[in-house]
MIRO-611409 format. One record per atom (N, C-alpha, C): residue number from 0; residue in three letters; chain; atom name; x, y, z. Coordinates in nm, 4 decimals. Example, Ala and Ser with C-alpha at 12.3 -4.5 7.8 and 13.67 -1.06 7.14 Angstrom:
BEGIN
> nr, rest, kette, atom, x, y, z
> 0, ala, A, N, 1.3190, -0.5690, 0.7800
> 0, ala, A, CA, 1.2300, -0.4500, 0.7800
> 0, ala, A, C, 1.3200, -0.3300, 0.7800
> 1, ser, A, N, 1.2850, -0.2250, 0.7080
> 1, ser, A, CA, 1.3670, -0.1060, 0.7140
> 1, ser, A, C, 1.2900, 0.0030, 0.7870
REM end
This chain:
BEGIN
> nr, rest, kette, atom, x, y, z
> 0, unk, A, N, 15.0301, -20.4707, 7.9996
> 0, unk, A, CA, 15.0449, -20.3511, 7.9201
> 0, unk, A, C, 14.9129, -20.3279, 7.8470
> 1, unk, A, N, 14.8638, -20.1976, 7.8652
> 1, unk, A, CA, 14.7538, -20.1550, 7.7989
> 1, unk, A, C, 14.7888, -20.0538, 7.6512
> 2, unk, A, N, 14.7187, -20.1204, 7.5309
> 2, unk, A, CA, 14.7345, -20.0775, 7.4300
> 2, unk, A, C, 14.6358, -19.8982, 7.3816
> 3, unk, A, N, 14.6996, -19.8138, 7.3752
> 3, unk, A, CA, 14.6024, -19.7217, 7.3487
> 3, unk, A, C, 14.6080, -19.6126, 7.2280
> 4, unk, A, N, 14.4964, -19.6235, 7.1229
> 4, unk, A, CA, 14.4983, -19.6546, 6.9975
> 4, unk, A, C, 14.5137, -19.4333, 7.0093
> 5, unk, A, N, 14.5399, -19.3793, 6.9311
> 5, unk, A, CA, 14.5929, -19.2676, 6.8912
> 5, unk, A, C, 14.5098, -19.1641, 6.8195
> 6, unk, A, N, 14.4133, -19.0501, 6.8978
> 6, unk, A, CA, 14.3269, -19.0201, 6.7998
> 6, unk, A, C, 14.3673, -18.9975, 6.6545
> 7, unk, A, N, 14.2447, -19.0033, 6.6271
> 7, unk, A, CA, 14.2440, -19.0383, 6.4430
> 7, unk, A, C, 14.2938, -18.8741, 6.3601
> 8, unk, A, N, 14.2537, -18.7738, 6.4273
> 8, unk, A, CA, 14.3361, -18.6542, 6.4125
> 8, unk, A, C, 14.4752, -18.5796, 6.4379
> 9, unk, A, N, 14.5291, -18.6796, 6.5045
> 9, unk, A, CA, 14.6735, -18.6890, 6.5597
> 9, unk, A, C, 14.7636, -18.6945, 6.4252
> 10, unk, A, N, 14.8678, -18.6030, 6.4212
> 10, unk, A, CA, 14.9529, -18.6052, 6.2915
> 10, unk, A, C, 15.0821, -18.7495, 6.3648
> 11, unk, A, N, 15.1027, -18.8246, 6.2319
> 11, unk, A, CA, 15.1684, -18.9659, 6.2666
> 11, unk, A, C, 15.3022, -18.8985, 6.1845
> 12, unk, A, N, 15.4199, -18.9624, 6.3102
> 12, unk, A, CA, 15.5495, -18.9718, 6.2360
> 12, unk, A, C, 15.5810, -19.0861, 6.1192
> 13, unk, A, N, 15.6145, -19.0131, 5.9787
> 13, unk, A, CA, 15.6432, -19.1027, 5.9216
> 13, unk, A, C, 15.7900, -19.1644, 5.9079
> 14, unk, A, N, 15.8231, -19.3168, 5.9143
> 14, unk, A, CA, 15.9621, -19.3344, 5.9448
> 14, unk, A, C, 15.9857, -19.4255, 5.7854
> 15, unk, A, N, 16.1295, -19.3925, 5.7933
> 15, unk, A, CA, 16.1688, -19.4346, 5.6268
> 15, unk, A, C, 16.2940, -19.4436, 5.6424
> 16, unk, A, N, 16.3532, -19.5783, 5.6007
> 16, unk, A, CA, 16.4559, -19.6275, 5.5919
> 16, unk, A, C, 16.5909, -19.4864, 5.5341
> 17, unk, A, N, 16.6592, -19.4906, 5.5533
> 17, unk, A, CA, 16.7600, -19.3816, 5.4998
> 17, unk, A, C, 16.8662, -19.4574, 5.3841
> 18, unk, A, N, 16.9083, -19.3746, 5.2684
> 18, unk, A, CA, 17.0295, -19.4117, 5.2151
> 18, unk, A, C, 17.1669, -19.4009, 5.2929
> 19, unk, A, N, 17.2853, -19.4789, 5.3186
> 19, unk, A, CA, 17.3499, -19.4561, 5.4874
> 19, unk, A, C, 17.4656, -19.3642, 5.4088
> 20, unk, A, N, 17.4782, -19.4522, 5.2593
> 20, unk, A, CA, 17.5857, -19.3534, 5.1784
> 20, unk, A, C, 17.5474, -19.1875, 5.1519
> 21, unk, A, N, 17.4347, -19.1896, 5.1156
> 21, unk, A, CA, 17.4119, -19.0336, 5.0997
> 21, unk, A, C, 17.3985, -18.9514, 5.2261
> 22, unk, A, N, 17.3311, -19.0190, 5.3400
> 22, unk, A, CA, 17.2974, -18.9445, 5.4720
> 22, unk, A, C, 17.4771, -18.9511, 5.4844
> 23, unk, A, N, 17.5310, -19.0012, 5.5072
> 23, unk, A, CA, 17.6832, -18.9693, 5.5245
> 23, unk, A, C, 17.7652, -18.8270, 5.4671
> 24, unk, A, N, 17.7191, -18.8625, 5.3503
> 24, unk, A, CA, 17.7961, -18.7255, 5.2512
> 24, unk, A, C, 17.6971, -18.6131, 5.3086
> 25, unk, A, N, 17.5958, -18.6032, 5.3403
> 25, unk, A, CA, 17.5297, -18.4905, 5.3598
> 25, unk, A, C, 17.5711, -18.4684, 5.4858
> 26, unk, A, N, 17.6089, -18.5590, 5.5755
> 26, unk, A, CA, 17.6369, -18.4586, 5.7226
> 26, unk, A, C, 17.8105, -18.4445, 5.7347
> 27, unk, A, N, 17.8767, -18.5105, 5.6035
> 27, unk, A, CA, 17.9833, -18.4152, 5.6173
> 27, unk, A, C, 18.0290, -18.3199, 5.5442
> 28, unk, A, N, 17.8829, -18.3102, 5.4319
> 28, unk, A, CA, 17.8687, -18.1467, 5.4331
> 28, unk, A, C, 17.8751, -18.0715, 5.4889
> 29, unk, A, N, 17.7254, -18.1010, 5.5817
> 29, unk, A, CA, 17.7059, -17.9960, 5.6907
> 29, unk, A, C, 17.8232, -17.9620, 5.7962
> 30, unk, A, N, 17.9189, -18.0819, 5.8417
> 30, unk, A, CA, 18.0406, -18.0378, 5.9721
> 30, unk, A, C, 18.1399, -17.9573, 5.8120
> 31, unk, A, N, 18.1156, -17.9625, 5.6832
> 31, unk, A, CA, 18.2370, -17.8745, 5.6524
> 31, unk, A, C, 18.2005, -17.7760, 5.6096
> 32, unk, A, N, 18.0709, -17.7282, 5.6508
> 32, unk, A, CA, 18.0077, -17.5998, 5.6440
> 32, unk, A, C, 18.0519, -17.5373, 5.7197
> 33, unk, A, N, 18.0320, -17.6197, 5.8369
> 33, unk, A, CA, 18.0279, -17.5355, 5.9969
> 33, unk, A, C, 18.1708, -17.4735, 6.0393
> 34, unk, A, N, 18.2535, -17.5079, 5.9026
> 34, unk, A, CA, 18.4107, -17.4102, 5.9426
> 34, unk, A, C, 18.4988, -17.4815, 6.0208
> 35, unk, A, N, 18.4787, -17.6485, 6.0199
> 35, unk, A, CA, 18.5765, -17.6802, 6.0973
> 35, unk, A, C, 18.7088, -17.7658, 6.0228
> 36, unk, A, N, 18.7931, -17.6786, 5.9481
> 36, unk, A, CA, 18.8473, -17.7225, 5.8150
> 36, unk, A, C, 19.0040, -17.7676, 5.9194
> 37, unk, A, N, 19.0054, -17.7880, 6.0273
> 37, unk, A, CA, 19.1335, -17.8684, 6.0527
> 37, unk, A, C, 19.0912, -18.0119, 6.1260
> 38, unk, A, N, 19.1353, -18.1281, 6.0995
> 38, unk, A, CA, 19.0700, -18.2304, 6.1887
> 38, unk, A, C, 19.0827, -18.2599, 6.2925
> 39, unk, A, N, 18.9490, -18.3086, 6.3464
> 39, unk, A, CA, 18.9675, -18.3181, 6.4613
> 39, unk, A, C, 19.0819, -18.4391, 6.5592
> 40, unk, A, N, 19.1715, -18.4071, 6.6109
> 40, unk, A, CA, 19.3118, -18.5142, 6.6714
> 40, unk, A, C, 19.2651, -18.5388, 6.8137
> 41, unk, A, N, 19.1942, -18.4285, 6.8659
> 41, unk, A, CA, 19.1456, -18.4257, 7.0307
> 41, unk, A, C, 19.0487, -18.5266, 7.0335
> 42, unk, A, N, 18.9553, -18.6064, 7.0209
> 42, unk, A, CA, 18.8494, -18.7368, 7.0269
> 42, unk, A, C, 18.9105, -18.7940, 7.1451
> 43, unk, A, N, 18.8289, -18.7933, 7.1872
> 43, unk, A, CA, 18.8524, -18.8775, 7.2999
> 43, unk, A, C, 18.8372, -19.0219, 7.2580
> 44, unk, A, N, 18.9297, -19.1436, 7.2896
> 44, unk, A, CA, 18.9287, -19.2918, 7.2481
> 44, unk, A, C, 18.9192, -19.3759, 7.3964
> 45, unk, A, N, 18.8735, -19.3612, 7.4484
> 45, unk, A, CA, 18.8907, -19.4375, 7.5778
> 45, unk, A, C, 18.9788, -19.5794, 7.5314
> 46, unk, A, N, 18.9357, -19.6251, 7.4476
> 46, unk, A, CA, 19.0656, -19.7591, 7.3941
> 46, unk, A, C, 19.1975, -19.7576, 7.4223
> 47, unk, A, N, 19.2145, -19.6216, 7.3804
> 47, unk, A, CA, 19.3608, -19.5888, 7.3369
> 47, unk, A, C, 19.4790, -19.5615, 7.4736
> 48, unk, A, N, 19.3394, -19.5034, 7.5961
> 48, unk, A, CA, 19.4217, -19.4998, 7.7206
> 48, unk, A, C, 19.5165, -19.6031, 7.7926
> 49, unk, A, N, 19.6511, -19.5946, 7.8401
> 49, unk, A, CA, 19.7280, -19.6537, 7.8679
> 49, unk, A, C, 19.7127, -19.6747, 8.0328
> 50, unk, A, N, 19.6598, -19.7522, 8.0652
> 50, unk, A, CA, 19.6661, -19.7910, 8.2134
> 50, unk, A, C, 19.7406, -19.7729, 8.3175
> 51, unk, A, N, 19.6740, -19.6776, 8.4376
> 51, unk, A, CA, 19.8017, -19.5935, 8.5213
> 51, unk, A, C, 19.8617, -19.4653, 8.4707
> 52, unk, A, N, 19.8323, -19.4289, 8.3651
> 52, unk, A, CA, 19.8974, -19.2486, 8.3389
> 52, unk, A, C, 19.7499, -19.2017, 8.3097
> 53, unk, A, N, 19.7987, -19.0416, 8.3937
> 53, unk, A, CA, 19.6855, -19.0259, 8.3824
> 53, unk, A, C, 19.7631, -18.8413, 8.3133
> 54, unk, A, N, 19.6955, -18.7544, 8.2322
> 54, unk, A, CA, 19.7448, -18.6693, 8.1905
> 54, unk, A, C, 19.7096, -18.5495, 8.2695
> 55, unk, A, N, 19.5657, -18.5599, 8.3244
> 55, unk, A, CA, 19.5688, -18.4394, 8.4167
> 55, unk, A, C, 19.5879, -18.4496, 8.5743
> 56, unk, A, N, 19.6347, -18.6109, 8.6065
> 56, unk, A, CA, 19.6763, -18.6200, 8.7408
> 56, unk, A, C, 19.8182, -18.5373, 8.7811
> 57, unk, A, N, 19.8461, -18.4702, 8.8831
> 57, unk, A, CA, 19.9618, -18.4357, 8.9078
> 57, unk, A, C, 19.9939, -18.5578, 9.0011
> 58, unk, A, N, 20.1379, -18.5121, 9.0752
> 58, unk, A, CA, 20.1797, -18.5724, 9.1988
> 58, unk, A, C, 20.0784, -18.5821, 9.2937
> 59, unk, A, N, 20.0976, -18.6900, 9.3552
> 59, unk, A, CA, 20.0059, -18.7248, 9.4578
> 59, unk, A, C, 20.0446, -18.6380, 9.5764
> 60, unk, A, N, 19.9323, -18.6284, 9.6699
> 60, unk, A, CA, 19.9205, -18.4824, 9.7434
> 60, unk, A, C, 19.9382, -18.5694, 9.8926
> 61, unk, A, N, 19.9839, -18.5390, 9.9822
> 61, unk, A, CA, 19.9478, -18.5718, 10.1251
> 61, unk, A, C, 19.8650, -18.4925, 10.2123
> 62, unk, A, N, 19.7246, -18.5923, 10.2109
> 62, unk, A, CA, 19.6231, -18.5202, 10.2688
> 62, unk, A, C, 19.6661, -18.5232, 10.4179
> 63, unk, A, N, 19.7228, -18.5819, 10.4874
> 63, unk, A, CA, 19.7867, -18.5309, 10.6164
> 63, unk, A, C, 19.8323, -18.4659, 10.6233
> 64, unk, A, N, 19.9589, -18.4182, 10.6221
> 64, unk, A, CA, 20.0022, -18.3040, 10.5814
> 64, unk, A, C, 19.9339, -18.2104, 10.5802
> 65, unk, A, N, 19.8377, -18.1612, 10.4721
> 65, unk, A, CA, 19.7786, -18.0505, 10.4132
> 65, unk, A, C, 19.6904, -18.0240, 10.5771
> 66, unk, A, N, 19.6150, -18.1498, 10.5937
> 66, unk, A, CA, 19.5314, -18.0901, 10.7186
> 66, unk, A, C, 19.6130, -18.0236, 10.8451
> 67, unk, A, N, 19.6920, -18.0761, 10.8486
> 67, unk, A, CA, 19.7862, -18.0267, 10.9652
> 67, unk, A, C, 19.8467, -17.9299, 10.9426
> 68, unk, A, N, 19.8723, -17.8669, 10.8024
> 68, unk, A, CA, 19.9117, -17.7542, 10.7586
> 68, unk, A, C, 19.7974, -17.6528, 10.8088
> 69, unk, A, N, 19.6685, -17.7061, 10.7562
> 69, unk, A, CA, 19.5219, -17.5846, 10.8065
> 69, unk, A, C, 19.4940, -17.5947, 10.9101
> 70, unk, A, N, 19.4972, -17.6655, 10.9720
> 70, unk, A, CA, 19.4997, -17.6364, 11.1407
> 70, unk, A, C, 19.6342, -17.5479, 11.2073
> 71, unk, A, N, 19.7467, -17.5875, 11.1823
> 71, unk, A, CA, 19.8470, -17.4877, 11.1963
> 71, unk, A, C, 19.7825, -17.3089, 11.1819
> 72, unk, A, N, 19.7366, -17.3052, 11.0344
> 72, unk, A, CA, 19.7125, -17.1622, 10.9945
> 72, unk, A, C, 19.6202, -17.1129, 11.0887
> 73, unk, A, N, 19.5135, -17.2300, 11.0948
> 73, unk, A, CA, 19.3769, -17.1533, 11.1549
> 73, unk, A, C, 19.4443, -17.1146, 11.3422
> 74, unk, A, N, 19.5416, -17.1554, 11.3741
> 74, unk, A, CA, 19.5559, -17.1484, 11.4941
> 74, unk, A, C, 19.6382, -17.0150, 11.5347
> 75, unk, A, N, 19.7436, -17.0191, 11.4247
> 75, unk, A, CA, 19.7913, -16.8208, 11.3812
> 75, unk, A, C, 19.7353, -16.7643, 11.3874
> 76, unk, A, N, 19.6335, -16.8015, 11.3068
> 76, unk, A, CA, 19.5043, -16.6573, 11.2567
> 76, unk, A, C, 19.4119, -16.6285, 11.4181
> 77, unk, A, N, 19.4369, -16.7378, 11.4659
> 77, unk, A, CA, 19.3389, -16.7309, 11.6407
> 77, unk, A, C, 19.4369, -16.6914, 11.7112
> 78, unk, A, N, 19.5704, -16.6949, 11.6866
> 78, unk, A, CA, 19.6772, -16.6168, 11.8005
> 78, unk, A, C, 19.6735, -16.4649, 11.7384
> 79, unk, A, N, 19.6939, -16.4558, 11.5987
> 79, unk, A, CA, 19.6687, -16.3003, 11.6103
> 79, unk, A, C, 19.5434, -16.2356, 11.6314
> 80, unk, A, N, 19.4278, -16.2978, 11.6357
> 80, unk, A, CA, 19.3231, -16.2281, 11.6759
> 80, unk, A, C, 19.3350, -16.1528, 11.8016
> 81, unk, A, N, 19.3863, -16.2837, 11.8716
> 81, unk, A, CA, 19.3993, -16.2933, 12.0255
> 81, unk, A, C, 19.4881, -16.1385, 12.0411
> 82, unk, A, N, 19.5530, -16.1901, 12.0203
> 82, unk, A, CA, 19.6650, -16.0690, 12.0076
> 82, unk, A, C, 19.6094, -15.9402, 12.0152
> 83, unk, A, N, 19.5559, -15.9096, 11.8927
> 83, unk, A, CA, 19.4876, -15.7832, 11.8520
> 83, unk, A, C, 19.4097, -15.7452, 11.9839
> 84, unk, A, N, 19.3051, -15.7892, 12.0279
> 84, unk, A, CA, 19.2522, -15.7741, 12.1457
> 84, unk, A, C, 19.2821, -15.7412, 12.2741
> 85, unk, A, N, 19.3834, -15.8293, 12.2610
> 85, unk, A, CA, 19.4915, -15.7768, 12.4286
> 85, unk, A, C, 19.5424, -15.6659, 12.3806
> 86, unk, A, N, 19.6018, -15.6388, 12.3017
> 86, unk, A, CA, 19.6460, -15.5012, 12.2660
> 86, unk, A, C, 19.5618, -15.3572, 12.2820
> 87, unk, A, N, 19.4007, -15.4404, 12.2289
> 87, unk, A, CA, 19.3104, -15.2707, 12.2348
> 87, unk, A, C, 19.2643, -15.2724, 12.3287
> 88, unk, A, N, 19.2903, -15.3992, 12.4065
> 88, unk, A, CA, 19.2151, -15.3544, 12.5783
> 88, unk, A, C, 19.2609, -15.2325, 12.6354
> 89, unk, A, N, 19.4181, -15.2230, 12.6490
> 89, unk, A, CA, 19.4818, -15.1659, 12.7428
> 89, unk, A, C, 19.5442, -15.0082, 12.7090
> 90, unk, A, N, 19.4491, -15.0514, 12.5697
> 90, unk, A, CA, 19.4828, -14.8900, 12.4934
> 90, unk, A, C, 19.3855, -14.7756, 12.5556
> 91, unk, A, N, 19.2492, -14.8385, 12.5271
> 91, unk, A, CA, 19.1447, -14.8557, 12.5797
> 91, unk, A, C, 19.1058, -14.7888, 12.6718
> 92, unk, A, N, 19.1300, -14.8647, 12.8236
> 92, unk, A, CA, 19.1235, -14.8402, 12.9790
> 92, unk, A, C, 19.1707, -14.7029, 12.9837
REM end
């Protein structure tokens, strides 16, 4: 590792220990500025989750099924094409 010293005209951050009690009260000033006067219950706790429920899982889906359902459709939708066609041939002629 190469050390490299900082021109001498460079403005330096100054760092300073904080009071933790006062920085506290001041930023929950600021969140009860910001209008949020009911508390917050929604927080997410990952702790708190109960293993195996899940709240936005529904019923489990059968992806077989479903595919064999869209192949079914897509094969309608290719018989009525079909369809359509034989029909304007002979209108057609």
């Amino acid at each position: 590792m190469e050390w490299i010293e900082a021109p001498p005209n460079q403005p330096r951050t100054i760092l300073e220990i904080e009071d933790t009690v006062r920085a506290q009260r001041r930023l929950k000033s600021l969140s009860e500025k910001a209008g949020s006067k009911a508390p917050r219950q929604d927080a997410f706790n990952p702790y708190q989750r109960v293993p195996g429920q899940s709240a936005a899982a529904g019923p489990k889906r059968d992806l077989k099924k479903l595919s064999n359902w869209i192949k079914m459709m897509r094969e309608v939708e290719e018989r009525k094409a079909l369809d359509n066609k034989a029909e304007k041939k002979p209108g057609e002629d």
